[in-house]
LUMNU-748905 format. One line per field, with one value per atom (N, C-alpha, C, O): residue number from 0; x, y negated, z negated. Coordinates in nm, 4 decimals, m for minus. Layout:
N
nr	NUM_...
u	X_...
v	Y_...
w	Z_...
This chain:
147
nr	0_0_0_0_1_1_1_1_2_2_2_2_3_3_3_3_4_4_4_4_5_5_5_5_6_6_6_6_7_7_7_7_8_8_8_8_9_9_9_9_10_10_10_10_11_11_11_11_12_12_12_12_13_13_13_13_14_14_14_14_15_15_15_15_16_16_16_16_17_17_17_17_18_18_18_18_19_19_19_19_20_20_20_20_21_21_21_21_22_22_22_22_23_23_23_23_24_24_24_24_25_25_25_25_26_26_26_26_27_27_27_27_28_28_28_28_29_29_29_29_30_30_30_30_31_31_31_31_32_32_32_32_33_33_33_33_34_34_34_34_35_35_35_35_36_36_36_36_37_37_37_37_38_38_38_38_39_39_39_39_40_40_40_40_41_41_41_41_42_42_42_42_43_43_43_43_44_44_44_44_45_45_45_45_46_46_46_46_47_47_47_47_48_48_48_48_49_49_49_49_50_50_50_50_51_51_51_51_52_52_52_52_53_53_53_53_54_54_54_54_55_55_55_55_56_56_56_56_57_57_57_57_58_58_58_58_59_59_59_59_60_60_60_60_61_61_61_61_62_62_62_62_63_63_63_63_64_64_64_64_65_65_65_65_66_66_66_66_67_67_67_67_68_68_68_68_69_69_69_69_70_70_70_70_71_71_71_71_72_72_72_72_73_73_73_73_74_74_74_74_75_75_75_75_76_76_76_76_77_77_77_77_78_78_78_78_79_79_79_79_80_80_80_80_81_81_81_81_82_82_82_82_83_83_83_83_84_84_84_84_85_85_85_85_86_86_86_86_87_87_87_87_88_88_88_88_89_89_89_89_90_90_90_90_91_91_91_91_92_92_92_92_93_93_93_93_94_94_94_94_95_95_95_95_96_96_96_96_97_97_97_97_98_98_98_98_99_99_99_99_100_100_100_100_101_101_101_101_102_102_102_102_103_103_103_103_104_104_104_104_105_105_105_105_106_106_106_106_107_107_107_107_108_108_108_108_109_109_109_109_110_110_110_110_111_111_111_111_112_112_112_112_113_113_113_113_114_114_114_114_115_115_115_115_116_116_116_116_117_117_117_117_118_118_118_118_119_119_119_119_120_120_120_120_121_121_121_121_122_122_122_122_123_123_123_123_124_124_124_124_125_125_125_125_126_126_126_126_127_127_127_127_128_128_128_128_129_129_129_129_130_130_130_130_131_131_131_131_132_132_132_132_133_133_133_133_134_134_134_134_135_135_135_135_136_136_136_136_137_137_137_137_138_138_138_138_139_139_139_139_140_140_140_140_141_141_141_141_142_142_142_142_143_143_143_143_144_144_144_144_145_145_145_145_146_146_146_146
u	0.0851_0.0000_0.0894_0.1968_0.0371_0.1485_0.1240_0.1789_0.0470_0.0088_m0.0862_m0.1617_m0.1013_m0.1313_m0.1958_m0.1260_m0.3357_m0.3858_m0.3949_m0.4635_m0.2852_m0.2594_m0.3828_m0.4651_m0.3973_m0.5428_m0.4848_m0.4187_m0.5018_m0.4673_m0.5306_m0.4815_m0.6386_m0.6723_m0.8039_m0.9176_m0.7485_m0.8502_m0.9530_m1.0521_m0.9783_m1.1130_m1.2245_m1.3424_m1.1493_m1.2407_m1.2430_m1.3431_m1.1591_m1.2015_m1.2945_m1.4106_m1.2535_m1.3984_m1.5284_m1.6297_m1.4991_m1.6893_m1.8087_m1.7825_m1.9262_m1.9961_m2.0319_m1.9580_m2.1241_m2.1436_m2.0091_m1.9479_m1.9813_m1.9197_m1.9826_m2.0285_m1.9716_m2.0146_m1.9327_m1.8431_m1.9201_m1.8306_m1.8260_m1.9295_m1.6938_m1.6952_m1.5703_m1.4755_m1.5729_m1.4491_m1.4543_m1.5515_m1.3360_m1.3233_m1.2476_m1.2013_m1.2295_m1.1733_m1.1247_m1.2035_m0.9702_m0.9495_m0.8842_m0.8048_m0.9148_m0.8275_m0.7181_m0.7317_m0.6074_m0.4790_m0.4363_m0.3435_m0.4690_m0.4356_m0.5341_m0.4834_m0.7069_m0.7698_m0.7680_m0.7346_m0.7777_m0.8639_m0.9816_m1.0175_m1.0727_m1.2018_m1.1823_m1.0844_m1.3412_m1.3252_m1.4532_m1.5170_m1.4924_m1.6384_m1.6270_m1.5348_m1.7240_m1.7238_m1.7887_m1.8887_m1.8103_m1.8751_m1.9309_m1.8470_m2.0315_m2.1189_m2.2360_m2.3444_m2.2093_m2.2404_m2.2223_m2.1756_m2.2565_m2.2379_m2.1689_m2.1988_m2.0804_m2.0231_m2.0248_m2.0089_m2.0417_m2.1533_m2.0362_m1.9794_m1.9569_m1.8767_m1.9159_m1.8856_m1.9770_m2.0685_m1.9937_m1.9040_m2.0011_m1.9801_m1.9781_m2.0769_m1.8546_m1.8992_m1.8780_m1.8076_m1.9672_m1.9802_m1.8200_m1.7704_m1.7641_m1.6288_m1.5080_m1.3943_m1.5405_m1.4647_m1.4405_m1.4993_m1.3597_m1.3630_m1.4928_m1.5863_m1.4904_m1.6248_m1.6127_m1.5177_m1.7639_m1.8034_m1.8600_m1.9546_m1.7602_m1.7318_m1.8822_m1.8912_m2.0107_m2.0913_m2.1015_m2.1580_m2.0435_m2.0374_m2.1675_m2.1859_m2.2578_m2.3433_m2.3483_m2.3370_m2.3697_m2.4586_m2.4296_m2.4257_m2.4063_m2.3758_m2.2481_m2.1844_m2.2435_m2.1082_m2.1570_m2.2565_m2.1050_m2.0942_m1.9884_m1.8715_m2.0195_m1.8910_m1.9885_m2.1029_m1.8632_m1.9162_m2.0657_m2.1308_m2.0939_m2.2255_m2.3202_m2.4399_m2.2649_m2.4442_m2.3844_m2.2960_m2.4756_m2.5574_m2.5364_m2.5469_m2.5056_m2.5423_m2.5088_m2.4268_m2.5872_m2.6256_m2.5115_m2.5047_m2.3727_m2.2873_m2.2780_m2.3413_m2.1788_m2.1589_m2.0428_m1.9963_m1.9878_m1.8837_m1.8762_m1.8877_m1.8475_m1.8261_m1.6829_m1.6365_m1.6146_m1.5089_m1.5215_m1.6074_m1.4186_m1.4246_m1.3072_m1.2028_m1.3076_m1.2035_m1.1431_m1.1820_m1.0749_m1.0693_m0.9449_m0.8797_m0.9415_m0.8099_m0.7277_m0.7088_m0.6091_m0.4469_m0.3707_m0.4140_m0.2427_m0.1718_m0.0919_m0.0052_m0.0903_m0.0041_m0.1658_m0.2585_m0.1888_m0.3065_m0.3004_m0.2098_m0.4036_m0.4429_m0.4293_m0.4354_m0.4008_m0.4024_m0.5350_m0.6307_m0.5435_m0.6478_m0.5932_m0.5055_m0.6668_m0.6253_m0.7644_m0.8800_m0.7215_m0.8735_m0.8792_m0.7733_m1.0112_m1.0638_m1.1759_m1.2521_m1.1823_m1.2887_m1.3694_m1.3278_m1.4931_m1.6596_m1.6000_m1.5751_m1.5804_m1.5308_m1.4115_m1.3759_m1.3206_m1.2077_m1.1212_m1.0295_m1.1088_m0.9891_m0.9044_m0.9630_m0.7582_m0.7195_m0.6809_m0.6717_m0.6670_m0.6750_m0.5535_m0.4487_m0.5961_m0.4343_m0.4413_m0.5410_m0.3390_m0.2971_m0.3211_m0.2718_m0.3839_m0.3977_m0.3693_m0.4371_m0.2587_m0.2205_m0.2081_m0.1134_m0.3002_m0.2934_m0.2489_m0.2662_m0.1920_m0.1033_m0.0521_m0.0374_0.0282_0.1001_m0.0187_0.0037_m0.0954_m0.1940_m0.1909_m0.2455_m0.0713_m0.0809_0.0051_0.1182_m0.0849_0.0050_m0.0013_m0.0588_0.0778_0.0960_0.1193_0.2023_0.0414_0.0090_0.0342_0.0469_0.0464_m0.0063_m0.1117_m0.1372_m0.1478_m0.2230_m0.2324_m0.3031_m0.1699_m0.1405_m0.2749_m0.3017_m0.3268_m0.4587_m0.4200_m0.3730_m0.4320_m0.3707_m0.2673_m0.1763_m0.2639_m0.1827_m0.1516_m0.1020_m0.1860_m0.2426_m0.1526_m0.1219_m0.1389_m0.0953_m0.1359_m0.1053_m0.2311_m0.2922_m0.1915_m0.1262_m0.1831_m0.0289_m0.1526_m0.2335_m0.1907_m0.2973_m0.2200_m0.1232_m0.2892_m0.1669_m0.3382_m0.4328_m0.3378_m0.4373_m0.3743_m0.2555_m0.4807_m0.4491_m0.5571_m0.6738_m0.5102_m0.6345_m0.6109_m0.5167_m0.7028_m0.6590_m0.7288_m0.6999_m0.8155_m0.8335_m0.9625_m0.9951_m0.9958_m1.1067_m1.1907_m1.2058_m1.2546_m1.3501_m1.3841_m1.4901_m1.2295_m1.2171_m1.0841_m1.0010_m1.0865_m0.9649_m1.0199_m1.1285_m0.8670_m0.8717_m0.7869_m0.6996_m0.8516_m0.7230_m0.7424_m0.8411_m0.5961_m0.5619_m0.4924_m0.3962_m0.5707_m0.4995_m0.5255_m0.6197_m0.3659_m0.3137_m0.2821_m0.2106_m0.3697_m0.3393_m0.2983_m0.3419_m0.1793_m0.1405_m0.1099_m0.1005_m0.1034_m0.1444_m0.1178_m0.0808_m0.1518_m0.1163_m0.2383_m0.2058_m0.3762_m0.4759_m0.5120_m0.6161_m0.4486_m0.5243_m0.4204_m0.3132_m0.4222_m0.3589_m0.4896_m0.5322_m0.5036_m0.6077_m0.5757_m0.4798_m0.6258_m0.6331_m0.7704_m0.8380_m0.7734_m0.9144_m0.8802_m0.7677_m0.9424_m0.9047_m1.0623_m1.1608_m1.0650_m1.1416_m1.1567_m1.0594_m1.2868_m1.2582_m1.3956_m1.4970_m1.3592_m1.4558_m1.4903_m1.3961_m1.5909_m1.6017_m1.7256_m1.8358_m1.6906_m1.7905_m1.9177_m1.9259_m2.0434_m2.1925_m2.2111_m2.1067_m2.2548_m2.3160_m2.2669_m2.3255
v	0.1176_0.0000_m0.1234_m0.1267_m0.2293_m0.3471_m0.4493_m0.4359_m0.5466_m0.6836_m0.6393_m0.5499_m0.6927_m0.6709_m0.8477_m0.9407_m0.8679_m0.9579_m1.0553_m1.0314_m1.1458_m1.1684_m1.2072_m1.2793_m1.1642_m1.2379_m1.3085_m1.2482_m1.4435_m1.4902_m1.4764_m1.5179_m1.4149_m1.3756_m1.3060_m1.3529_m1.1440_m1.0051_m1.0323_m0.9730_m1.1416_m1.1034_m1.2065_m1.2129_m1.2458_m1.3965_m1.2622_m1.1910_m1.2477_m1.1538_m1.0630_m1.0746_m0.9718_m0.8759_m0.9092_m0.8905_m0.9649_m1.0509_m1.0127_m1.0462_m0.9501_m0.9272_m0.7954_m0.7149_m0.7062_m0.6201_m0.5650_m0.6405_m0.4431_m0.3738_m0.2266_m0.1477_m0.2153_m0.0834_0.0277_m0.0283_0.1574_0.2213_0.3444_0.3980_0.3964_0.4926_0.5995_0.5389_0.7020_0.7888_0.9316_1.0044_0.9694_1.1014_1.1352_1.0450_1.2898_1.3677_1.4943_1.5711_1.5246_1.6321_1.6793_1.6039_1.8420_1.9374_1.9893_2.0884_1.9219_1.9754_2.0980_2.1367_2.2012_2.3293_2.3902_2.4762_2.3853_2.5203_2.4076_2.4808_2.3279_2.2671_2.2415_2.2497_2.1973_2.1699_2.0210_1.9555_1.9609_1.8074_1.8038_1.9056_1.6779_1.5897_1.4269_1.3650_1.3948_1.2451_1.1927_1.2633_1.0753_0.9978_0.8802_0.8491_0.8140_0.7132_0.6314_0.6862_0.4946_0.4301_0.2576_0.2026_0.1883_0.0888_0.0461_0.1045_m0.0483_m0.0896_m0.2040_m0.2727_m0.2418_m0.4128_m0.4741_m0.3665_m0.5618_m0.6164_m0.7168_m0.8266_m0.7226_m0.8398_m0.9211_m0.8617_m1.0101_m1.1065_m1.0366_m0.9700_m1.0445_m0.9551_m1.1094_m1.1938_m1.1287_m1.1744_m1.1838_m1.0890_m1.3276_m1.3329_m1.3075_m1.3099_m1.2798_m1.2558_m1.1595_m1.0556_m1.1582_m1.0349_m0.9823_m1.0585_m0.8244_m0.8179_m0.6434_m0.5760_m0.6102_m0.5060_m0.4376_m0.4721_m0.3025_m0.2464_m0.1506_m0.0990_m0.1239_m0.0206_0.0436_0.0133_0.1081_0.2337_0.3602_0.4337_0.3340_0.4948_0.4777_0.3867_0.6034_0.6412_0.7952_0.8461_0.8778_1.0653_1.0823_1.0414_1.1760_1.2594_1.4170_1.4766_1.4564_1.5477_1.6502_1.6211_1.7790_1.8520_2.0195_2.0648_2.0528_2.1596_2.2059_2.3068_2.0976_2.0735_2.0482_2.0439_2.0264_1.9984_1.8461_1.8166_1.7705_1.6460_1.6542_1.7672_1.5385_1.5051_1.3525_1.2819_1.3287_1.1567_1.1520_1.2395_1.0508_1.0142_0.8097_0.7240_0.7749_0.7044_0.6846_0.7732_0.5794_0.5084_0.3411_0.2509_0.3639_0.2140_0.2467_0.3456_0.1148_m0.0104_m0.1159_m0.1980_m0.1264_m0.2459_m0.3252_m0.2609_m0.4800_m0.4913_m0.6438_m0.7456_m0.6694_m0.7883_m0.8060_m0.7376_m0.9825_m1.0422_m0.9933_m0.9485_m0.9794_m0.9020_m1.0138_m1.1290_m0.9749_m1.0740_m1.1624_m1.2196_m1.1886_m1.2790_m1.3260_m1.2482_m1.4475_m1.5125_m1.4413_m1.4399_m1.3931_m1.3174_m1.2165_m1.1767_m1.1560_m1.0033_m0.9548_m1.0319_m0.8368_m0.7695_m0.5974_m0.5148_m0.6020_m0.5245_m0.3733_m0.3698_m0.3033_m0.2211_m0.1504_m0.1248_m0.1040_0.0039_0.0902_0.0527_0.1849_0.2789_0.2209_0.1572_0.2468_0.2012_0.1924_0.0831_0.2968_0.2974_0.2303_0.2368_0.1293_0.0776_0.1250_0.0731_0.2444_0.3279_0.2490_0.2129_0.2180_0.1928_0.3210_0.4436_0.2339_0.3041_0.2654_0.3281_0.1258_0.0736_m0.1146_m0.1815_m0.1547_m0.2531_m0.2976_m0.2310_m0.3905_m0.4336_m0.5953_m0.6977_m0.5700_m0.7119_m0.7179_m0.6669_m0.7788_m0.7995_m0.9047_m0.9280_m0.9605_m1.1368_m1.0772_m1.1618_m0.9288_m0.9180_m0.9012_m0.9146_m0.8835_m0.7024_m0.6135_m0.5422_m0.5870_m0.4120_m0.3969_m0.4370_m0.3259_m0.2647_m0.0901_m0.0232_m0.0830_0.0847_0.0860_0.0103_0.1821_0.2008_0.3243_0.4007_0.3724_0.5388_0.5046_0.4186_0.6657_0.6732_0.8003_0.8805_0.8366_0.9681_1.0248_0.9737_1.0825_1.2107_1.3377_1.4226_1.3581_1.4781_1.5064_1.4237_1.6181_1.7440_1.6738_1.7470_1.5356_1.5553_1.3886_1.3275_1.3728_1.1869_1.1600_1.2111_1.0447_0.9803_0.8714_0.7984_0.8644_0.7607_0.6790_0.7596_0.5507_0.5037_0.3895_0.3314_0.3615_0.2432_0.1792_0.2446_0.0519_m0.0224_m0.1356_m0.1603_m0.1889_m0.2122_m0.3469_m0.3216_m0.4725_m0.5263_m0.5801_m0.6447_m0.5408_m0.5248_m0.6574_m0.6637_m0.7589_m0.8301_m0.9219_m0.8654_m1.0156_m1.0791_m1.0003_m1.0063_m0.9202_m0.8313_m0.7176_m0.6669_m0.6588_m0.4866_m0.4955_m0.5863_m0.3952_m0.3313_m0.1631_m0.1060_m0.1183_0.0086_0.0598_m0.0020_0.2152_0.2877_0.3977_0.4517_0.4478_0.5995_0.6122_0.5458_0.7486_0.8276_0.9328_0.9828_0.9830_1.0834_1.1365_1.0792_1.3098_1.3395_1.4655_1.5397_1.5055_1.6091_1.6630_1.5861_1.7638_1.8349_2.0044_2.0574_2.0494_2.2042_2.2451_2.3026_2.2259_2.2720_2.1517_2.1637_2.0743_1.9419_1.9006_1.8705_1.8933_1.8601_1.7945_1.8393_1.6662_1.6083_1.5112_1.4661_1.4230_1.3104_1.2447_1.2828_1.0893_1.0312_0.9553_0.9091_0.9114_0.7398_0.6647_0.7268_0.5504_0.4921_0.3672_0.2925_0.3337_0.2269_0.1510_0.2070_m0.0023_m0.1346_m0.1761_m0.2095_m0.1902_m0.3346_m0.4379_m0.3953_m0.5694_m0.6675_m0.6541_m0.6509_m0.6442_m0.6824_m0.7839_m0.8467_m0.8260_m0.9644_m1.0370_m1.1402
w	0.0000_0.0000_0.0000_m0.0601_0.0737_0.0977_m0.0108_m0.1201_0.0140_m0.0845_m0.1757_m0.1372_m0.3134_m0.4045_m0.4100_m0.3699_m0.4656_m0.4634_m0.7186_m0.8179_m0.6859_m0.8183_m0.8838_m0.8273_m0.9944_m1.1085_m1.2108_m1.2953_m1.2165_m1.3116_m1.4608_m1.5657_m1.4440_m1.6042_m1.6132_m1.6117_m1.6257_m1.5725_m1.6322_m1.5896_m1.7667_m1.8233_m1.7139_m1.6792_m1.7019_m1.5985_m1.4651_m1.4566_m1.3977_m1.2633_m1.2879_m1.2486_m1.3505_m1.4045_m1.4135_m1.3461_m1.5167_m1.5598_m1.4417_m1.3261_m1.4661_m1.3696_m1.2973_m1.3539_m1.1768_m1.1532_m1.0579_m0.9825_m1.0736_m0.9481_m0.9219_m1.0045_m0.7937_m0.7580_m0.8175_m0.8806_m0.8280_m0.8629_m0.7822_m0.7425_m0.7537_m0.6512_m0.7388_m0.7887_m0.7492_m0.8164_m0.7807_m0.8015_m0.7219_m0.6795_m0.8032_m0.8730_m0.8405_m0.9184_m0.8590_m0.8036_m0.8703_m0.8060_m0.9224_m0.9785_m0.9868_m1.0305_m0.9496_m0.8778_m0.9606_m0.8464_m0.8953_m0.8244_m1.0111_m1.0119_m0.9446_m0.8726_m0.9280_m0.9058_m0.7787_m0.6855_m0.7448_m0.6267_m0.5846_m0.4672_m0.7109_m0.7537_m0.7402_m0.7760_m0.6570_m0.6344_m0.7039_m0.7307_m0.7346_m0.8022_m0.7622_m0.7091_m0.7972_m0.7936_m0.8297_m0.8427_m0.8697_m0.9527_m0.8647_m0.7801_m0.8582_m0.8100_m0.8894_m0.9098_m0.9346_m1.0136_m1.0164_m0.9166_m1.1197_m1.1191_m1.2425_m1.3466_m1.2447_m1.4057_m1.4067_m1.3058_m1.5058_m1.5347_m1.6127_m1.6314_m1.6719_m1.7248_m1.8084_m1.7617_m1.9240_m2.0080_m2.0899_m2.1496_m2.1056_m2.2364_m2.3616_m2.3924_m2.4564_m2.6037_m2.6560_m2.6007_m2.7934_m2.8632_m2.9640_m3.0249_m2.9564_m2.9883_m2.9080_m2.9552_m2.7677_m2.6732_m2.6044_m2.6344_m2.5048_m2.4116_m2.3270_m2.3021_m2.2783_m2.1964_m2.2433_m2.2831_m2.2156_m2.2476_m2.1292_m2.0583_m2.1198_m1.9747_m2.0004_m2.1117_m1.8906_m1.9323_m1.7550_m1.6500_m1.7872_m1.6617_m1.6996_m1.7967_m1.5381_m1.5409_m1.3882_m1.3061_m1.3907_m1.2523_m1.2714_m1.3834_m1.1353_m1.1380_m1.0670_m0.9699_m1.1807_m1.1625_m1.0666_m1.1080_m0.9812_m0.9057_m0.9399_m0.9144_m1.0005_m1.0486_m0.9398_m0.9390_m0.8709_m0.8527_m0.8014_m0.8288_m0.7197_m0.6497_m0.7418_m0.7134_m0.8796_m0.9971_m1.0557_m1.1362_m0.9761_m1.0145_m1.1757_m1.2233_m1.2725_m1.4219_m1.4390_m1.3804_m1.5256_m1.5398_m1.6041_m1.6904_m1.5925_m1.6426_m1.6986_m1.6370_m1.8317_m1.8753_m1.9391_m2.0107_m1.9236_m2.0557_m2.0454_m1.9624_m2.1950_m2.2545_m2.2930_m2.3497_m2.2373_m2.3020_m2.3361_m2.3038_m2.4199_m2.4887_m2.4123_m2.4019_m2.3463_m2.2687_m2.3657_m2.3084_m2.4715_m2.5536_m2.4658_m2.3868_m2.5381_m2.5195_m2.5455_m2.6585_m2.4024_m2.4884_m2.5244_m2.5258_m2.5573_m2.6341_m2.5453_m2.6113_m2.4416_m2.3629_m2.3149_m2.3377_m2.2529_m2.1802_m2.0390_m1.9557_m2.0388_m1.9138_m1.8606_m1.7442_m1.9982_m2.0453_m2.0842_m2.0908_m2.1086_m2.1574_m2.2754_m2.2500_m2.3687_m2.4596_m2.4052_m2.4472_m2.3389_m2.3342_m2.4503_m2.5076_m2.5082_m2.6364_m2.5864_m2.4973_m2.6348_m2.6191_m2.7183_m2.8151_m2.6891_m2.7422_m2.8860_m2.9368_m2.9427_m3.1199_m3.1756_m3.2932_m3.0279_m3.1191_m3.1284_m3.1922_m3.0702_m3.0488_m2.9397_m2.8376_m2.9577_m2.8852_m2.7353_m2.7421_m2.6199_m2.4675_m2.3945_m2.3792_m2.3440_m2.2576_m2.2525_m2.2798_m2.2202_m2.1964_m2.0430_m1.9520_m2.0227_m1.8648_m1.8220_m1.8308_m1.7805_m1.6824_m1.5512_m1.4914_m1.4973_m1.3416_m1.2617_m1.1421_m1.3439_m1.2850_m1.2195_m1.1313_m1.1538_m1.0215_m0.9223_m0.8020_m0.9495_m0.9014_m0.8819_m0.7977_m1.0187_m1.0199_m1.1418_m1.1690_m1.2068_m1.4000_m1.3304_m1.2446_m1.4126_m1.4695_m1.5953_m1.6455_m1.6721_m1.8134_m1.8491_m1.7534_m1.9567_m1.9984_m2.1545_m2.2389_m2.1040_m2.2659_m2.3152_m2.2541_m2.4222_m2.5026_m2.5703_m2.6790_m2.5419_m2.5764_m2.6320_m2.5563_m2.7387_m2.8117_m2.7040_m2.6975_m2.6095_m2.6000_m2.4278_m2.3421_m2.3981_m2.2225_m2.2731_m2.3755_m2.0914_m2.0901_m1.9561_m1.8484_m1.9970_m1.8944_m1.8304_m1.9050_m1.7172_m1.6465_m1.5801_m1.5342_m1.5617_m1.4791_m1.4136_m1.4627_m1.2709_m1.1991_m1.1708_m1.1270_m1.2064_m1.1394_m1.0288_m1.0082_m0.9719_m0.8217_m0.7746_m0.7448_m0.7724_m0.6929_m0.5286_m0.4827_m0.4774_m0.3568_m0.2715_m0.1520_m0.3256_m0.2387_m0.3748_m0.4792_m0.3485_m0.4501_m0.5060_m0.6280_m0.4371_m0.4495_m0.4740_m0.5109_m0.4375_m0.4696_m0.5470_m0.5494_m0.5998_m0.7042_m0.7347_m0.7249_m0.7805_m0.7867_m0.9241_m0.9851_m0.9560_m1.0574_m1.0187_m0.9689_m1.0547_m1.0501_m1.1501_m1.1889_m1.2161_m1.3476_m1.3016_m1.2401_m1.3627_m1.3184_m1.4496_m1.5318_m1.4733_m1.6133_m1.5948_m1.5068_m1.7095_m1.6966_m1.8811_m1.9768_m1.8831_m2.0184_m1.9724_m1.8676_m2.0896_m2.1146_m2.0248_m1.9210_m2.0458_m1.9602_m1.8370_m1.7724_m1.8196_m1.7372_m1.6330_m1.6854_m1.5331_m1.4529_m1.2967_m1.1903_m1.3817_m1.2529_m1.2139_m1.2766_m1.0995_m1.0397_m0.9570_m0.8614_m1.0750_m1.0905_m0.9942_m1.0134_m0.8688_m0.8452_m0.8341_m0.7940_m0.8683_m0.8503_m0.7716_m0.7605_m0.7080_m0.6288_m0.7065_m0.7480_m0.7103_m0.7561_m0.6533_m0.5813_m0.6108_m0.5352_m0.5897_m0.6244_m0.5906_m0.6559_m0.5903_m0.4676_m0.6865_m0.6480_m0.5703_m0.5883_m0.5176_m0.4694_m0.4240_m0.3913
């Protein structure tokens, strides 16, 4: 991929609807799914935005109603972002002033490596890539803005 499109401050870019598009491949058995949805990016009360992802996940030809919440607060440099899972658990660190971080995130026994990506005003992307004793997959996802 060539140019990388800079954000000067992810909580301001985010803000708002995006479509959501995500393939999943198990690179040991060679099982694909995907996910199709929308993720809404809200105002939290005291700052930051509150990530609410649904729509369906496709595993193995069976359809199931899928969801997640993040928590996306201020990170510690301006125009950063600190991400959390719904409960506060910390997740990853996201800066997109280049347009493009690479992060990890340690899960018991597995490590999530994720490279995000914005590719133009409107679209941006991630790929995590997880590997573990039983897990060896690859998520990518594609955004593109509502409206």
């Amino acid at each position: 991929m060539g140019e990388f499109w800079p954000v000067a401050d992810v909580l301001t870019h985010l803000a708002g609807s995006w479509r959501t598009e995500r393939t999943v491949r198990d690179l040991a058995s060679g099982d694909e799914g995907e996910f199709s949805g929308l993720t809404v990016f809200g105002q939290l009360e005291g700052g930051g935005l509150l990530s609410e992802e649904s729509g369906t996940f496709v595993w193995q030809g069976v359809p199931r109603p899928a969801e997640r919440t993040l928590r996306f607060l201020p990170g510690p440099t301006p125009g950063t972002a600190d991400v959390r899972f719904a409960d506060g658990r910390p997740f990853h660190d996201l800066d997109l002033r280049t347009g493009r971080h690479a992060t990890d995130h340690p899960c018991a026994a597995d490590l999530y490596r994720g490279e995000f990506t914005v590719l133009d005003a409107d679209r941006w992307r991630t790929v995590w890539r997880v590997g573990g004793p039983t897990k060896d997959l690859l998520l990518t996802t594609d955004y593109a803005r509502e409206g």
